[in-house]
C-alpha positions, 0 to 999 in steps of 0.5 A: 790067618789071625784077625788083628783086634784093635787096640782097646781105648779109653779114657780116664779123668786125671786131675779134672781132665778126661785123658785119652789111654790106649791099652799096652800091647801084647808086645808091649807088655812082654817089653815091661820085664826088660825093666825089671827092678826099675818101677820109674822107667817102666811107669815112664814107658806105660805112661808114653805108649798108652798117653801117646808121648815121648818117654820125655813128656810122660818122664815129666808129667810123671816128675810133676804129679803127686803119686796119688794121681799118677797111681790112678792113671797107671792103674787104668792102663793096666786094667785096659791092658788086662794086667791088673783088674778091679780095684787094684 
C-alpha cells in the first residue's frame, strides 16, 4: 500500500495579512485542465481549494483585488503545488 503524504502547508502575506495556503492535489491539479482556455474560473477554483472557500468567496476576493496581489497569491500556490517554481 502507498503511504498517503500530507498535503503541504503554508502561508503567504497577502495585502499585510499572513494567509494560510494548502497545496493543490494531485487530482486537483489534473482538475485544472478542465477549464482550458477559462484563466478566471481556473484562478477561482486554485484560490478555494488552497484558501479554503467556496468558489463564491475566492470569485469575490479575486473581483475586489487588484492583479498584482491576487498574482502573488496565485503564484505561491502554484509553487507549494509544485506547478511552477522560483520566481515565476
Amino acid at each position: 500500500m502507498l503511504p498517503v503524504v500530507p498535503l503541504a502547508t503554508g502561508s503567504v502575506e497577502v495585502g499585510g495579512a499572513d494567509v494560510p495556503i494548502r497545496s493543490l492535489s494531485r487530482s486537483e491539479v489534473v482538475g485544472l485542465t478542465k477549464y482550458g482556455d477559462d484563466t478566471t474560473s481556473a484562478e477561482v477554483f486554485m484560490v478555494a481549494k488552497s484558501c479554503g472557500l467556496s468558489e463564491d468567496e475566492a470569485r469575490a476576493w479575486l473581483d475586489a483585488t487588484d492583479a498584482a496581489t491576487a498574482g502573488e497569491l496565485l503564484k505561491a500556490i502554484a509553487r507549494i503545488s509544485g506547478i511552477a517554481s522560483g520566481e515565476a
